[in-house]
Residue frames as a rotation matrix with the C-alpha (Angstrom) as fourth column:
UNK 1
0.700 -0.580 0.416 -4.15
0.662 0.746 -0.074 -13.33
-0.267 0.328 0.906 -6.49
UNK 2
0.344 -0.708 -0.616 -0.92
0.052 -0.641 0.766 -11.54
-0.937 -0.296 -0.184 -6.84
UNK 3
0.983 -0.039 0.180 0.27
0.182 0.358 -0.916 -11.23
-0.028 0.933 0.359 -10.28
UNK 4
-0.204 -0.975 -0.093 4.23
0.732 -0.215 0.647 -11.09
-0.650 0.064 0.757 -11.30
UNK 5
0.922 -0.026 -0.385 5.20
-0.157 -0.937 -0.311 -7.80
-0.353 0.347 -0.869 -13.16
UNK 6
0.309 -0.913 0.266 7.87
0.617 0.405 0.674 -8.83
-0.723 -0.044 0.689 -15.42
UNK 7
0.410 -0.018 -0.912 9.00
-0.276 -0.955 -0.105 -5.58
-0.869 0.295 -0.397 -16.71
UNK 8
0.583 -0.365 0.726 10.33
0.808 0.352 -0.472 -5.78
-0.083 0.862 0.500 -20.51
UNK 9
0.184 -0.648 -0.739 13.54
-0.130 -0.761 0.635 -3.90
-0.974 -0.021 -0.224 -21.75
UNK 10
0.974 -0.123 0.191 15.10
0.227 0.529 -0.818 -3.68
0.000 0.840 0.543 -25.05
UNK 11
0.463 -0.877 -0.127 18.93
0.023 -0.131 0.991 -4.01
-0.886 -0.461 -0.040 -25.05
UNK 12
-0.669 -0.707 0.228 21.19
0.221 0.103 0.970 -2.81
-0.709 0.699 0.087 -28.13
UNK 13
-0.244 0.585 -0.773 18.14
-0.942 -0.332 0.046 -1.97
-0.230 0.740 0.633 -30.16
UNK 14
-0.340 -0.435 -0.834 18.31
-0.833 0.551 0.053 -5.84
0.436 0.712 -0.550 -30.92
UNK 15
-0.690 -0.494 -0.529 17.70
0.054 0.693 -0.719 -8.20
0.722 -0.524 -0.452 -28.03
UNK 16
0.230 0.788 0.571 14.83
-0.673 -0.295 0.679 -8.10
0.703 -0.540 0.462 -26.20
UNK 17
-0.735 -0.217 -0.643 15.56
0.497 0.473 -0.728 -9.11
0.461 -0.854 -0.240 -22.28
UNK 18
0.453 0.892 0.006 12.63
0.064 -0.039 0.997 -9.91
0.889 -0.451 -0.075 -19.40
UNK 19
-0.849 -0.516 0.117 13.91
-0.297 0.282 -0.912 -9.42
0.438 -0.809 -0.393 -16.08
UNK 20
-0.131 0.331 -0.934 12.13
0.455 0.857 0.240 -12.14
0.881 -0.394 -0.263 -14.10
UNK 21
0.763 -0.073 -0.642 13.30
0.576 0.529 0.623 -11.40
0.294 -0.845 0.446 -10.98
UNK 22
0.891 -0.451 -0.059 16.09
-0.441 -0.888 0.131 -9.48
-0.112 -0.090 -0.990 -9.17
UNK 23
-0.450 -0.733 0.511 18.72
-0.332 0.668 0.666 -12.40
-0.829 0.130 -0.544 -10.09
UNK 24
-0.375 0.224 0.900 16.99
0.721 0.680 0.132 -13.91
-0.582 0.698 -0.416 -13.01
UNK 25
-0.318 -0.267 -0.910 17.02
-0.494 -0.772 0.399 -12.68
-0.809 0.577 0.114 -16.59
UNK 26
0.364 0.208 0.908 15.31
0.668 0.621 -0.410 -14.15
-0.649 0.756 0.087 -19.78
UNK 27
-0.131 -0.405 -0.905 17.93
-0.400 -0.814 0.422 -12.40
-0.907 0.417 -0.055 -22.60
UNK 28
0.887 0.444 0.126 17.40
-0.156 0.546 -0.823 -13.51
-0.434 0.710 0.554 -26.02
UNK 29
0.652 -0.709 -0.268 21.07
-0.581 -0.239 -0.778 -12.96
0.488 0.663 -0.568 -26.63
UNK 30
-0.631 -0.697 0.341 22.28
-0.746 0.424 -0.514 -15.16
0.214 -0.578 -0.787 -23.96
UNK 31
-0.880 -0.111 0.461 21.24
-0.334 0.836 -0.435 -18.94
-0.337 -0.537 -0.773 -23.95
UNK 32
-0.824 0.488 0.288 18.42
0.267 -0.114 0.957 -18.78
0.500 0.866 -0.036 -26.72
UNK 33
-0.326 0.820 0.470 16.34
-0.530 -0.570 0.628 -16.72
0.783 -0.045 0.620 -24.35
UNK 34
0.129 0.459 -0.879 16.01
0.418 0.779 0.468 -18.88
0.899 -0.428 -0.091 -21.29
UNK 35
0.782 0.062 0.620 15.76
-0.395 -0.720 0.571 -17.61
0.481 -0.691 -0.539 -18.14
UNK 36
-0.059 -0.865 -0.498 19.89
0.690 0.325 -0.647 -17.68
0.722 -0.382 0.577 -16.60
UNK 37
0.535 -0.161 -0.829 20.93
0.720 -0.427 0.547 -15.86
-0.442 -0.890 -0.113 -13.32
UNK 38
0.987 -0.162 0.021 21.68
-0.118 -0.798 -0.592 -12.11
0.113 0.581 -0.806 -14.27
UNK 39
0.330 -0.906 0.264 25.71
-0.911 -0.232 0.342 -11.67
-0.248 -0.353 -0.902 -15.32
UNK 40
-0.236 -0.642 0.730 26.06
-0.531 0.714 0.456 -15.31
-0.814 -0.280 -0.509 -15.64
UNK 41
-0.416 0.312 -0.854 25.28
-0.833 0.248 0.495 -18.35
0.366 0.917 0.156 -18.19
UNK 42
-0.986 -0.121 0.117 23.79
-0.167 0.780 -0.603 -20.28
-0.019 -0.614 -0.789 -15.74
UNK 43
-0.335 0.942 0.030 20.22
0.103 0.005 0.995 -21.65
0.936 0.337 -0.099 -16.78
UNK 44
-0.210 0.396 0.894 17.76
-0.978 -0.077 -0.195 -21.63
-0.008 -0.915 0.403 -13.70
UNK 45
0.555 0.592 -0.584 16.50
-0.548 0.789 0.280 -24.95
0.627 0.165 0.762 -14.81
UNK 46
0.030 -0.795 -0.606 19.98
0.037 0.607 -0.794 -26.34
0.999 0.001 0.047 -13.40
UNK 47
-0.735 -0.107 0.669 19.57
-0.667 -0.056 -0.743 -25.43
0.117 -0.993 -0.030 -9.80
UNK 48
0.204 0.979 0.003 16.03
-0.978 0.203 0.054 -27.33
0.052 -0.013 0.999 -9.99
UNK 49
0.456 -0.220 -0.862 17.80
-0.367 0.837 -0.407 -30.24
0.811 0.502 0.301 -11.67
UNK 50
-0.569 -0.739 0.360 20.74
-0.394 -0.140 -0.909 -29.67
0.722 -0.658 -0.211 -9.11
UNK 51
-0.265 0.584 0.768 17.71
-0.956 -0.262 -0.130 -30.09
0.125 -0.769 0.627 -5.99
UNK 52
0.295 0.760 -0.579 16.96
-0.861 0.474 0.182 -32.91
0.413 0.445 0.794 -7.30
UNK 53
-0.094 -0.766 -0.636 20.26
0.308 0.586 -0.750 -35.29
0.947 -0.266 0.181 -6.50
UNK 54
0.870 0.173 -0.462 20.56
0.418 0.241 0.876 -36.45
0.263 -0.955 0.137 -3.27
UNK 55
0.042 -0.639 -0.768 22.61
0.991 -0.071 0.113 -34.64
-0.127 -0.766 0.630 -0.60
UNK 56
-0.549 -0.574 0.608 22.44
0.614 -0.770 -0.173 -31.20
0.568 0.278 0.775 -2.55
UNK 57
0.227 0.578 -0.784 21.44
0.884 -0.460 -0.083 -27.95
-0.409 -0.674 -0.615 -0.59
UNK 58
0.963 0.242 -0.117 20.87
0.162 -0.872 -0.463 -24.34
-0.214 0.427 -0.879 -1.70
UNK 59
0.540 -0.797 -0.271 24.24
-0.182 -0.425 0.886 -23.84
-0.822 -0.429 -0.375 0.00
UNK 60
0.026 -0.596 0.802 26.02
0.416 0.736 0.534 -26.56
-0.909 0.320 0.267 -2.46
UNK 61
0.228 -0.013 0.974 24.54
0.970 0.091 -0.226 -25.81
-0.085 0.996 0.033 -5.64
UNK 62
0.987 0.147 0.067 25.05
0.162 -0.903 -0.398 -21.84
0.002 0.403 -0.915 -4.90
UNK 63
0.387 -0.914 0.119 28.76
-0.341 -0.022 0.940 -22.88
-0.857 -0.404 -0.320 -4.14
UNK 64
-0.233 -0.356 0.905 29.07
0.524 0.738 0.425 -24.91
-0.820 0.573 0.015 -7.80
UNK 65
0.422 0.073 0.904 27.59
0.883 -0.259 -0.391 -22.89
0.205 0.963 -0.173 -9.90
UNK 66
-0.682 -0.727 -0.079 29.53
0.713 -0.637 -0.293 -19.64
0.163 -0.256 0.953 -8.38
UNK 67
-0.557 0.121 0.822 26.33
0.381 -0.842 0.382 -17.95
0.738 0.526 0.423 -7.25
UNK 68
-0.589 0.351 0.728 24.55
-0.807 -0.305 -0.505 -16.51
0.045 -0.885 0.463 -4.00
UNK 69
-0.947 0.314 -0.070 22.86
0.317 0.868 -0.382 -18.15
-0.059 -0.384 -0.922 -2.12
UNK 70
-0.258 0.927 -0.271 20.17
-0.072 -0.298 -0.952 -15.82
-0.963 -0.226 0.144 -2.21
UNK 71
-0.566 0.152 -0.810 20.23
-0.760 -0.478 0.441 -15.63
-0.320 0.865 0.386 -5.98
UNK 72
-0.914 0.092 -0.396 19.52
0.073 0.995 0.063 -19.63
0.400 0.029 -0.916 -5.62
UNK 73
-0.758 0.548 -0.354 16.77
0.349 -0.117 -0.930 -18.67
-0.551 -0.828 -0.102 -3.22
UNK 74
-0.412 0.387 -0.825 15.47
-0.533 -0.837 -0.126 -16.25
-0.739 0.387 0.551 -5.38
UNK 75
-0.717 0.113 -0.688 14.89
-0.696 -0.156 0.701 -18.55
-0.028 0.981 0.190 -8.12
UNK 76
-0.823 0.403 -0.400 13.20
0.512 0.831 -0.217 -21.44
0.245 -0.384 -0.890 -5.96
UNK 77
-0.424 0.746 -0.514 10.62
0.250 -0.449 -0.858 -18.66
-0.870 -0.492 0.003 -4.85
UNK 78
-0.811 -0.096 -0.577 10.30
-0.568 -0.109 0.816 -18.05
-0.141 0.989 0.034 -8.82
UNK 79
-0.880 0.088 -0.467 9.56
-0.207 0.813 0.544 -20.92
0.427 0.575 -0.698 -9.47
UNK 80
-0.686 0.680 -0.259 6.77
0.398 0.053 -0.916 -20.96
-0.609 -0.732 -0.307 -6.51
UNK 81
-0.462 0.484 -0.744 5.18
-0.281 -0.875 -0.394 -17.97
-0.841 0.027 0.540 -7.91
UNK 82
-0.694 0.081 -0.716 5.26
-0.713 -0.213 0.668 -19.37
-0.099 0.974 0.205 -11.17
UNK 83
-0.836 0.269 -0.479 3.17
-0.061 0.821 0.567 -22.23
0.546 0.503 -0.670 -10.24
UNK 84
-0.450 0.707 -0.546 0.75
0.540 -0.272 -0.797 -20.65
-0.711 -0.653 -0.259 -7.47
UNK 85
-0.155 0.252 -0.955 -0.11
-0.054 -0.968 -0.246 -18.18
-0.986 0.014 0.164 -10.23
UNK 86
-0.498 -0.235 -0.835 0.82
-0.702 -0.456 0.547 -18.75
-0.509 0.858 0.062 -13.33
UNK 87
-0.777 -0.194 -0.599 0.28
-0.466 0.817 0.340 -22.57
0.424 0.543 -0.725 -14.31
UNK 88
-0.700 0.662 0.267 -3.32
-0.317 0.046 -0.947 -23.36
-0.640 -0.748 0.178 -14.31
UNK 89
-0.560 0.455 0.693 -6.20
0.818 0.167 0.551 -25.24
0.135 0.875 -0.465 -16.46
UNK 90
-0.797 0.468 0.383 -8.92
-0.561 -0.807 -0.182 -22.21
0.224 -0.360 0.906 -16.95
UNK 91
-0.555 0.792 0.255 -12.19
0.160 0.403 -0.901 -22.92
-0.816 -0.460 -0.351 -15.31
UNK 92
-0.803 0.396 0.446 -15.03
0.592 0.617 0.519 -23.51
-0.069 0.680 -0.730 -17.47
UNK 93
-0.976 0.117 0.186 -17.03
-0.118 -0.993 0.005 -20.99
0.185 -0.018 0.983 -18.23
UNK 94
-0.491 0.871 0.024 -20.81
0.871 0.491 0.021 -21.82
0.006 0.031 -0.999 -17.44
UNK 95
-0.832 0.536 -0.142 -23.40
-0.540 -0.842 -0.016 -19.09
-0.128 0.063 0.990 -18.15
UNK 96
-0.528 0.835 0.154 -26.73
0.743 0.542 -0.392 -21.06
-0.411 -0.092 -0.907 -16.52
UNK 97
-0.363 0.599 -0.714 -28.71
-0.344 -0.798 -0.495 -18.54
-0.866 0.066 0.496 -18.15
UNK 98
-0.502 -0.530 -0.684 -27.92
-0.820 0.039 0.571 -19.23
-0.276 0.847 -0.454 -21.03
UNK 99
-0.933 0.101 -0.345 -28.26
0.043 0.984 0.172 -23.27
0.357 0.146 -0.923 -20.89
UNK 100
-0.555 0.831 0.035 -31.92
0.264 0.216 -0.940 -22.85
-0.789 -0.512 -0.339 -19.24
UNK 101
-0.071 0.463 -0.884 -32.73
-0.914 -0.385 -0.128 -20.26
-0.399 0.799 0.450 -22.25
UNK 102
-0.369 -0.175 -0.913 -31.53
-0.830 0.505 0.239 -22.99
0.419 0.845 -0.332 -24.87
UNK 103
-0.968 0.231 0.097 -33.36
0.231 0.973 -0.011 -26.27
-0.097 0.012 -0.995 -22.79
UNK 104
-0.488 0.757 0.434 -36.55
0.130 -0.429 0.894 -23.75
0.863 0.493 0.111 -23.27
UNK 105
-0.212 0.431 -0.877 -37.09
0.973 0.012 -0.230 -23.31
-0.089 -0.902 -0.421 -19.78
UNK 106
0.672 0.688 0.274 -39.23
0.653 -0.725 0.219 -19.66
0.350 0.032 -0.936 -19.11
UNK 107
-0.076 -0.649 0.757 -37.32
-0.090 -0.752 -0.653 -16.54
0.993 -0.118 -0.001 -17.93
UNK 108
0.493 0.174 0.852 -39.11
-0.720 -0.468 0.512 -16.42
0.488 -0.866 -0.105 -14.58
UNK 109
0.987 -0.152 -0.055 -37.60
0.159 0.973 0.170 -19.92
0.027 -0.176 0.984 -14.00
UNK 110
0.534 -0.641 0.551 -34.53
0.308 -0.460 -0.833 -18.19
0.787 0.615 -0.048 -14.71
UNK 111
0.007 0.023 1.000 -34.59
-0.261 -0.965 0.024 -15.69
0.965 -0.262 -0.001 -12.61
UNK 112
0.940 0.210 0.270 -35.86
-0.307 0.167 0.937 -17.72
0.151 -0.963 0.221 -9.82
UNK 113
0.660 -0.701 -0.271 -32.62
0.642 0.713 -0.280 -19.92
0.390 0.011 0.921 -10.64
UNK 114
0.058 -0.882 0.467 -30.44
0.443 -0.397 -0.804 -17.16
0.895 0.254 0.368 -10.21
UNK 115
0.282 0.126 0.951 -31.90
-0.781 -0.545 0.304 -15.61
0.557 -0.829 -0.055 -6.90
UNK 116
0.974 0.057 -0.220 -31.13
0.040 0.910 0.412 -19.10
0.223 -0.410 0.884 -5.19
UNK 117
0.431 -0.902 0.033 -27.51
0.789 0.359 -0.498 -19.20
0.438 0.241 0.866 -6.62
UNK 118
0.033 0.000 0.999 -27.69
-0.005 -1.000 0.000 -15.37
0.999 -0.005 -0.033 -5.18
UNK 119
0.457 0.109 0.883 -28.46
-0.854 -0.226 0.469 -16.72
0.251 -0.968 -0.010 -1.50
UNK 120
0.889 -0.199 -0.412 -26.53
0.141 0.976 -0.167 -19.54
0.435 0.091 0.896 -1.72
UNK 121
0.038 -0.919 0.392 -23.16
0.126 -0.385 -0.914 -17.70
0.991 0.084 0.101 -3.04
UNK 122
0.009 -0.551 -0.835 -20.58
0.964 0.225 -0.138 -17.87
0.264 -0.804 0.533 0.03
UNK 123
0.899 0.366 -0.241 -20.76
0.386 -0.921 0.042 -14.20
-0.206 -0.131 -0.970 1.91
């Protein structure tokens, strides 16, 4: 799984800014810290919103809000990443050891359990 690397800066001694992205910026001094296209006040949320309405295209909304098209691009792949990766319930942890120990089942019973799950497991 790839992970994002969202370096941290501090700006002015004050302000703490995330760059996201090479176009996208979470500044705390600009837009209470939401993530806007660097340079601009344009939220990202708005290009999403923008996608939404019928007829619009990358082209359009990077033509309305005065910004690249790639920067528009850039934030739609974001947003990918952020949900291939980021946005996820965790898995349950199960430790069958454990739960055999505590229904009073024997170790070797264990053990056998685990060699099974051992030749099962996918290569």
């Amino acid at each position: 799984m790839e992970e994002l690397n969202f370096p941290e800066h501090i700006k002015n001694g004050k302000y703490r800014v995330c760059e996201l992205s090479e176009y996208i910026e979470a500044d705390q001094a600009r837009c209470f810290g939401k993530p806007t296209f660097k340079g601009t006040r344009v939220p990202v949320h708005l290009v999403f919103e923008s996608l939404a309405e019928p007829g619009q295209t990358v082209e359009s909304i990077a033509a309305d809000y005065l910004l690249s098209v790639e920067s528009v691009r850039d934030a739609i792949f974001l947003a990918a990443r952020v949900f291939r990766d980021i946005l996820r319930l965790p898995m349950p942890s199960v430790n069958l050891k454990e739960i055999l120990r505590e229904a009073g089942i024997v170790d070797e019973a264990v053990q056998k359990v685990i060699e099974v799950e051992r030749e099962q497991a996918c290569p």
